[in-house]
Each structure stands twice: as C-alpha cells, then as structure tokens.
N, C-alpha and C positions, 0 to 999 in steps of 0.2 A: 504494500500500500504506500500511495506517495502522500507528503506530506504536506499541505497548501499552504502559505505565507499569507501569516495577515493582511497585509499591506503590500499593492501592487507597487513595484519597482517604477520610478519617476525614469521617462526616457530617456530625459538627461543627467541622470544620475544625481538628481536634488535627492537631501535627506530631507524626510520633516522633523519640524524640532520645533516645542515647546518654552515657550517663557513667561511667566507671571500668568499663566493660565491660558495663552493666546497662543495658538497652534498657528504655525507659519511653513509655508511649500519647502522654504530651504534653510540649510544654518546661516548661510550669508543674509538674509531675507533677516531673519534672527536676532543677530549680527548686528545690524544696522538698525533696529529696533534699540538696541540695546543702546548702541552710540548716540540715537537720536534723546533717548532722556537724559543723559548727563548733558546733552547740550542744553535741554531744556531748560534743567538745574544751576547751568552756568550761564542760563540770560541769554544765550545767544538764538535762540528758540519758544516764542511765546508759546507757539503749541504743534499740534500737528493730528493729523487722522488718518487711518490706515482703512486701506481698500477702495477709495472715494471712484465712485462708478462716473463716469462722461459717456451721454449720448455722443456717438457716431452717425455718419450717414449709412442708411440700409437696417436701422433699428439695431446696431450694433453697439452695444455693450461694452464700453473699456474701463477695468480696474485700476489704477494706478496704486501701484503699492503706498506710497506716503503721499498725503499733502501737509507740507511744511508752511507755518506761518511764522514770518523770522522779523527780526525788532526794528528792522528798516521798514517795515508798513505791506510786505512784498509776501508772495510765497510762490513756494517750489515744489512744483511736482519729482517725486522720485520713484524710479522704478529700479528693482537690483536685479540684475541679470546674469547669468552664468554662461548664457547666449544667446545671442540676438537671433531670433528666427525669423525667416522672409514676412510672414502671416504679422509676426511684433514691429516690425521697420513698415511695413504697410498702414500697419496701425497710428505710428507714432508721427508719418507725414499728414494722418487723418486730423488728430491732434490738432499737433500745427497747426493745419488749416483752418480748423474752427474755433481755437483758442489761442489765437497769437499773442494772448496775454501770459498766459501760461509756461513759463519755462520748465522744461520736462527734462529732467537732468537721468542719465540713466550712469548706475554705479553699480560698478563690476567687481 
C-alpha cells in the first residue's frame, strides 16, 4: 500500500509556512511578513495589509501579496516571488495599466 502526503507539493517548490497564526504559500512570502512589522515598529511603516484583491480587465482577480502604507503619505504594492511566471508579468502590465498610481514593487 502506498502512502498519500498531506499536502500536494507546490510546482515551484514553495514551502508553506506558518507565523503568528497566518498561513503563507512560501517561507520567503513569511519572511517578508516578518520584516514588514519590525518596520512597522521602527516608524518606517504606518501599516500594511496582506492579500489586497484588484479588479483586472476580463473579471480577473489579482492578489497582491502586501499593501504597504509608508510615513511619506504613499504606498506600495509588494509581491514576493521565487518566479516570475508569463501568466504573473501578464498580470502585473494589467496592473500598471489600470493603477498607474500604484507602485508594484516585486521582491525576490
């Protein structure tokens, strides 16, 4: 008898991984979580919110991993990526185009 794994393997080899009770696709994903509240704590970060959805054109759905609101009045979109897939650079010129206020910073 063979044995089934909990938890299907990510294509691109993301782990998930767990923090303060917030389950994230990857450890970098994680990672950046983590770094984003000690900025917070150090003023440089009023605040920020994870997963923030944007209409796209064709009723498409895009997630942006963080919205950073920083003490200059401004915010930033952040996506963490391990890599860039055609279907995400497709997305992220959709972006652009309807949010040219929006800096979409992506960190690798």
């Amino acid at each position: 008898m063979i044995a089934r794994h909990k938890f299907k393997r990510h294509k691109y080899g993301a782990k998930p991984t767990e923090v303060d009770g917030i389950k994230f696709g990857s450890k970098r994903e994680a990672a950046y979580y983590s770094e984003l509240k000690l900025r917070q704590r150090a003023g440089e970060v009023i605040g920020f919110l994870m997963q923030v959805p944007l209409r796209l054109t064709g009723g498409v759905i895009y997630r942006m991993d963080f919205l950073e609101f920083l003490t200059d009045g401004t915010c930033k979109g952040v996506e963490v990526k391990g890599f860039e897939t055609a279907t995400w650079k497709l997305k992220k010129r959709m972006v652009d185009e309807l949010y040219p206020w929006l800096e979409l910073e992506v960190v690798k």
